[in-house]
N, CA and C atoms as a LAMMPS dump frame, in Angstrom:
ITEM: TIMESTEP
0
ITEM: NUMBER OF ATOMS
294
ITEM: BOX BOUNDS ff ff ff
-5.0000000000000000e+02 5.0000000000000000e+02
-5.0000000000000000e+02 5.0000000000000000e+02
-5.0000000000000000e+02 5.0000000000000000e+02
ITEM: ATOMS id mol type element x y z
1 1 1 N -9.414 188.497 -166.703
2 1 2 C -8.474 187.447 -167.031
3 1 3 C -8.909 186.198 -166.287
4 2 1 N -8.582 185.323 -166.7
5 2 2 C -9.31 183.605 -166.465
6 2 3 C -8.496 182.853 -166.813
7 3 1 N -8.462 181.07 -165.675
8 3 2 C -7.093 180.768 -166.197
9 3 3 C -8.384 179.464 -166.24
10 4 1 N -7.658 178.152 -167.517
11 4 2 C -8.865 177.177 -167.258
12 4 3 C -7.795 175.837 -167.369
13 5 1 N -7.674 174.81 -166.999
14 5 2 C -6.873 173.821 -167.182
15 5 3 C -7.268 173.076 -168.067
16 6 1 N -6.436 172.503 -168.724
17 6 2 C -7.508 171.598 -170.12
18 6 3 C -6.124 170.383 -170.003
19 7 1 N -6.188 169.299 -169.568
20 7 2 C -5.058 168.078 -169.605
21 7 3 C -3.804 168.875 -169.086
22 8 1 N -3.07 168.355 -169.772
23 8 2 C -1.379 169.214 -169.397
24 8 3 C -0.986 170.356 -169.512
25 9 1 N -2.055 170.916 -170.86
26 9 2 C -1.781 172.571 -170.669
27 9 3 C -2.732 173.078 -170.003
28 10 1 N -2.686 174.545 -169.795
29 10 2 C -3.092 175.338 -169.406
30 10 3 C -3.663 176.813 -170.345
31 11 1 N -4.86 177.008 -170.378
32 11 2 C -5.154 178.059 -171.328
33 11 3 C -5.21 179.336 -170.348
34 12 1 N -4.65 180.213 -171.149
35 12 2 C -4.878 181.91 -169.755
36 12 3 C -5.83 182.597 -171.129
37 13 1 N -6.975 182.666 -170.612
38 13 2 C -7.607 183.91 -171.552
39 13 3 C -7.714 185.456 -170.884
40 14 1 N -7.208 185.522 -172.073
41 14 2 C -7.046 187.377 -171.724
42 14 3 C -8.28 187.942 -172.868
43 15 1 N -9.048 189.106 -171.949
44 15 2 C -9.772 189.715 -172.68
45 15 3 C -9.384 191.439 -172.604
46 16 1 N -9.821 191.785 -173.756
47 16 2 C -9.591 193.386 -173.67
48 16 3 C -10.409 194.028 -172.734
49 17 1 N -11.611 193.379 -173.179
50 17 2 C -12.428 194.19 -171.51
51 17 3 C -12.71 193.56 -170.579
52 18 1 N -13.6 193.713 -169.639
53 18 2 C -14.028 193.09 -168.269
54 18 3 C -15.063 192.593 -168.54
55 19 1 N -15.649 192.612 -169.489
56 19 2 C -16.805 191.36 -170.033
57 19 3 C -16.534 189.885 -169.969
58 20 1 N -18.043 189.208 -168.845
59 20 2 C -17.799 187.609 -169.191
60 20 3 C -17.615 187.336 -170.495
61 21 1 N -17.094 186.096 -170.448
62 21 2 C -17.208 185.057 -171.888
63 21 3 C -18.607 184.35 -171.77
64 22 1 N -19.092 184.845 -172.567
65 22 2 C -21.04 184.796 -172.942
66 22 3 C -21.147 183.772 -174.062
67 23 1 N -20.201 183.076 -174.232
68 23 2 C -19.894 182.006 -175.629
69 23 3 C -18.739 180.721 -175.337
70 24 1 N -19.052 180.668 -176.762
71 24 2 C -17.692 179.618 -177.183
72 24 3 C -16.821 180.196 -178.389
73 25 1 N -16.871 181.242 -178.68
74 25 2 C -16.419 181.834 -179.796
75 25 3 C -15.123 183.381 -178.778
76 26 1 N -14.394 183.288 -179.554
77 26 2 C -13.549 184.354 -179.401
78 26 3 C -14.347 185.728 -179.659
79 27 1 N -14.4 187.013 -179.351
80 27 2 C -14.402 188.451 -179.495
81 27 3 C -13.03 189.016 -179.876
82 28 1 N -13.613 189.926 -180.884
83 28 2 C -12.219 190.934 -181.287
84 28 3 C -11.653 191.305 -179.732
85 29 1 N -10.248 191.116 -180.016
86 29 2 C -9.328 191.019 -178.761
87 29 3 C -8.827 190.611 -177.599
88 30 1 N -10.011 189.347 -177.785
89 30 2 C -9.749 188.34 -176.896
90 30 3 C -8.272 187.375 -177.179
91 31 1 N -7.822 186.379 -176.442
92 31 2 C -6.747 185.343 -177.057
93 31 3 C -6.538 183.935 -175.897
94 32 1 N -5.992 183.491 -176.267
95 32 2 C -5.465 182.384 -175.376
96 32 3 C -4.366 182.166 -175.763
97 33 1 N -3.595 181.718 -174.199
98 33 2 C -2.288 181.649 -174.709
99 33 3 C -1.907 180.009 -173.52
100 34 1 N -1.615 179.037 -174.678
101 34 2 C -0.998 177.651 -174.279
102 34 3 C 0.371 177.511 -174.168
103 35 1 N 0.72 176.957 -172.773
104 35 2 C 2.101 176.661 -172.758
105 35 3 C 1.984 175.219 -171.422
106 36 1 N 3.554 174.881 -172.224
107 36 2 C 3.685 173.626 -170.909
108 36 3 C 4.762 174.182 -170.469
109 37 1 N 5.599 173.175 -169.465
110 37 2 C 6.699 173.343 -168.645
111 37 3 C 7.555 174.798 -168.629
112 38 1 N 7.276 175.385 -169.496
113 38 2 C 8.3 176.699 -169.721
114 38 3 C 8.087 177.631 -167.958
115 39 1 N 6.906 177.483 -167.074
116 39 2 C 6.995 178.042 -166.115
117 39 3 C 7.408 177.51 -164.85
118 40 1 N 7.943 176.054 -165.192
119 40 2 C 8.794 175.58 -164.344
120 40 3 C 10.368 176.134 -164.594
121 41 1 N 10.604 176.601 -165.468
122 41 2 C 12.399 177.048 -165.616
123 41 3 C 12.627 177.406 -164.388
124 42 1 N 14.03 177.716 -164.028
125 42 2 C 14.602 177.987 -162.784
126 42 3 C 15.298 178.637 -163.166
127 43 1 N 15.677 180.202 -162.378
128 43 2 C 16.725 181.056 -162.6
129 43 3 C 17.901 180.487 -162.056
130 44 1 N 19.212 180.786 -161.84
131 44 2 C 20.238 180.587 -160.941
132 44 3 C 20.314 180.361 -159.559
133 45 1 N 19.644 181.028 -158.945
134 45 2 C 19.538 181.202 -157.347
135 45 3 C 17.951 179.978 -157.296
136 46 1 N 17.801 179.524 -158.364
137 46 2 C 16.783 178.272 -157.951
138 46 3 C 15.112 178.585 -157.954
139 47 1 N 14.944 179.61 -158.309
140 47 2 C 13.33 180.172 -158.343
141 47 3 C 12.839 180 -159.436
142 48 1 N 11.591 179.67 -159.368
143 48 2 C 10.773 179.736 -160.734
144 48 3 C 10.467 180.309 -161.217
145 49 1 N 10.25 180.475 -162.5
146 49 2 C 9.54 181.355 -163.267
147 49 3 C 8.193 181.509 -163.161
148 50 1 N 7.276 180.723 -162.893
149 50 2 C 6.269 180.864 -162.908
150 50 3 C 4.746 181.759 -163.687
151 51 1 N 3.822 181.432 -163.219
152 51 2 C 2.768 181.783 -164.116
153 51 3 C 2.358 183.15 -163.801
154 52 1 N 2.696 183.493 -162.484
155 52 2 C 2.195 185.32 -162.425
156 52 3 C 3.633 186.126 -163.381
157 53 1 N 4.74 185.719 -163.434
158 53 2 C 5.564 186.1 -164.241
159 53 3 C 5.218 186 -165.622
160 54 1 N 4.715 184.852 -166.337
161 54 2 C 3.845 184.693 -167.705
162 54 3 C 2.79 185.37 -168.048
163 55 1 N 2.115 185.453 -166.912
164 55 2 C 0.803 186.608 -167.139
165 55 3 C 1.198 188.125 -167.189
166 56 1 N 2.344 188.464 -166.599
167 56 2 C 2.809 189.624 -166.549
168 56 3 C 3.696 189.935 -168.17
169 57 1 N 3.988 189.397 -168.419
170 57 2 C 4.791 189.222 -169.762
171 57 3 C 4.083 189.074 -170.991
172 58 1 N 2.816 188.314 -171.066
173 58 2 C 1.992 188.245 -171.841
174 58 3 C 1.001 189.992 -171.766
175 59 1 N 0.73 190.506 -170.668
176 59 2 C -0.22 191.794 -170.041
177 59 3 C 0.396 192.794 -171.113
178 60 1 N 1.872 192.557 -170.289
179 60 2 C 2.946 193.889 -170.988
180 60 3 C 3.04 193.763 -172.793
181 61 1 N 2.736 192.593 -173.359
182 61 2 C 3.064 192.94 -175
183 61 3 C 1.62 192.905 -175.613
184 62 1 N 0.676 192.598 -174.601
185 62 2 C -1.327 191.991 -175.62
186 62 3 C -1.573 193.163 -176.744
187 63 1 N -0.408 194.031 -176.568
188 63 2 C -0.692 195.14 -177.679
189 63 3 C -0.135 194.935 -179.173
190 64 1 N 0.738 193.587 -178.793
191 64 2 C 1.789 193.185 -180.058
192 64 3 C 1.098 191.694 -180.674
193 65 1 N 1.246 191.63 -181.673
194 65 2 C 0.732 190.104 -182.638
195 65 3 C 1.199 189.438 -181.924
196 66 1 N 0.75 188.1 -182.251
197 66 2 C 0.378 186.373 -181.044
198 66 3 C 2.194 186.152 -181.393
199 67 1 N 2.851 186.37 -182.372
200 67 2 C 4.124 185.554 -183.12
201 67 3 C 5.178 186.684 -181.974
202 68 1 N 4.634 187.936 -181.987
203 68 2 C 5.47 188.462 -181.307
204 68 3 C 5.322 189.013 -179.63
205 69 1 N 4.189 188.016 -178.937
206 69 2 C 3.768 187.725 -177.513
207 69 3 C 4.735 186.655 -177.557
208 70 1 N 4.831 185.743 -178.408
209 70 2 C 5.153 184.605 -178.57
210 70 3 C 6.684 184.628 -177.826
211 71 1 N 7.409 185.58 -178.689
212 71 2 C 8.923 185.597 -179.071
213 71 3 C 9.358 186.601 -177.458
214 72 1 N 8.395 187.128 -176.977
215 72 2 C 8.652 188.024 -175.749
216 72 3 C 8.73 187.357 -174.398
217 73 1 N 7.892 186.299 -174.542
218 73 2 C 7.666 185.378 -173.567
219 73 3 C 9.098 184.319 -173.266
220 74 1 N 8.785 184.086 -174.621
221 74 2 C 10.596 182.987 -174.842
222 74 3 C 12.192 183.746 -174.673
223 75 1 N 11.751 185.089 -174.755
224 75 2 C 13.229 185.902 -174.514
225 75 3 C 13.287 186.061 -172.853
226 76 1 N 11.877 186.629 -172.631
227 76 2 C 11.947 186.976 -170.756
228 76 3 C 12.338 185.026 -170.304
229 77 1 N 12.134 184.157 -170.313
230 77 2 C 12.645 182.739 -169.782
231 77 3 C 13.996 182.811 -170.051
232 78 1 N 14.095 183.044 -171.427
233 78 2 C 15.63 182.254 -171.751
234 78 3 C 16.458 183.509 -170.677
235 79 1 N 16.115 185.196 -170.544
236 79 2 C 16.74 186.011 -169.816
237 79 3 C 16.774 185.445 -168.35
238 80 1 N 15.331 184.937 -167.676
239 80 2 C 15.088 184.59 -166.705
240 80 3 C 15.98 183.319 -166.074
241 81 1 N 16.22 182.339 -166.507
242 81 2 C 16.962 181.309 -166.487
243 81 3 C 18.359 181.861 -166.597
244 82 1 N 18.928 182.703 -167.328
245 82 2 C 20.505 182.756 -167.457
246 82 3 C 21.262 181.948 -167.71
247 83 1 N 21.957 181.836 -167.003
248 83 2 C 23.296 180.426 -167.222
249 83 3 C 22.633 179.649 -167.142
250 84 1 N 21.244 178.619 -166.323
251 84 2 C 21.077 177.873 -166.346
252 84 3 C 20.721 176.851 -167.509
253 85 1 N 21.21 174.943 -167.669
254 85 2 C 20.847 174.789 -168.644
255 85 3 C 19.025 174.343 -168.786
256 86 1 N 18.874 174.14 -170.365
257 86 2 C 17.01 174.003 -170.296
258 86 3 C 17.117 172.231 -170.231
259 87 1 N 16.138 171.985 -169.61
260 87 2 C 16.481 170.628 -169.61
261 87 3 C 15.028 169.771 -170.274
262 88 1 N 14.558 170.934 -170.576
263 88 2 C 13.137 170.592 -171.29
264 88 3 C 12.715 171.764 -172.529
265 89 1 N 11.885 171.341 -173.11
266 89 2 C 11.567 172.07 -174.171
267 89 3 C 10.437 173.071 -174.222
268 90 1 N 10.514 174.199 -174.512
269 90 2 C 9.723 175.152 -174.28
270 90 3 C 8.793 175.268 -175.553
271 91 1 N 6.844 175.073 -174.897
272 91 2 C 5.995 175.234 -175.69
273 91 3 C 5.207 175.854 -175.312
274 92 1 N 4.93 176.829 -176.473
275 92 2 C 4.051 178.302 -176.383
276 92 3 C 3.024 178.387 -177.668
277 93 1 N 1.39 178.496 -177.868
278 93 2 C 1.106 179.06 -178.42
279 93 3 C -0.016 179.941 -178.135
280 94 1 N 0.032 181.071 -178.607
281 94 2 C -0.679 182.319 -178.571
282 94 3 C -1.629 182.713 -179.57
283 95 1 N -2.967 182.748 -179.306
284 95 2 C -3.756 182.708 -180.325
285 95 3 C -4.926 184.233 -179.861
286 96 1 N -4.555 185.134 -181.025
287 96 2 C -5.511 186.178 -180.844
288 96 3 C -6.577 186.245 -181.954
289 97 1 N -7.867 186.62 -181.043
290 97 2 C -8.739 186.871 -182.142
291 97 3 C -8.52 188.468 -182.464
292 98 1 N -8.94 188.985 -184.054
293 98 2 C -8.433 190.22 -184.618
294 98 3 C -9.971 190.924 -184.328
């Protein structure tokens, strides 16, 4: 796993195996997954969500389609946050190669 900064987002590539990236091209089961601010949310007691929490959330579903990494990620925040309100807009996309 590899994290690379590109402007405001952030790309996390996840690979199925422990093989470098020997390219510029995706491998079956590789993906990247873009998001902004969503790992700044704050639970109640004031903690962040953060990116080892995103990587952990993304780890736990890489077995499920990008639409439904997608929708797992946005349920663990909106759970994670609770009562709190969003005061920003949450952007996610998840892109797997097949």
């Amino acid at each position: 796993m590899g994290i690379a900064f590109m402007g405001s987002f952030f790309a996390l590539v996840l690979m199925a195996s422990k093989r470098a990236i020997n390219s510029d091209k995706l491998q079956p089961g590789d993906g990247i997954v873009l998001y902004t601010d969503g790992t700044e949310a704050r639970n109640p007691e004031m903690e962040l969500y953060g990116i080892e929490r995103l990587c952990e959330v993304v780890s736990r579903n890489w077995h499920q389609t990008a639409k439904e990494i997608q929708q797992a990620v946005i349920a663990d925040v909106k759970q994670y946050i609770d009562t709190q309100e969003v005061f920003d807009d949450i952007t996610l996309l998840v892109l797997k190669q097949k």
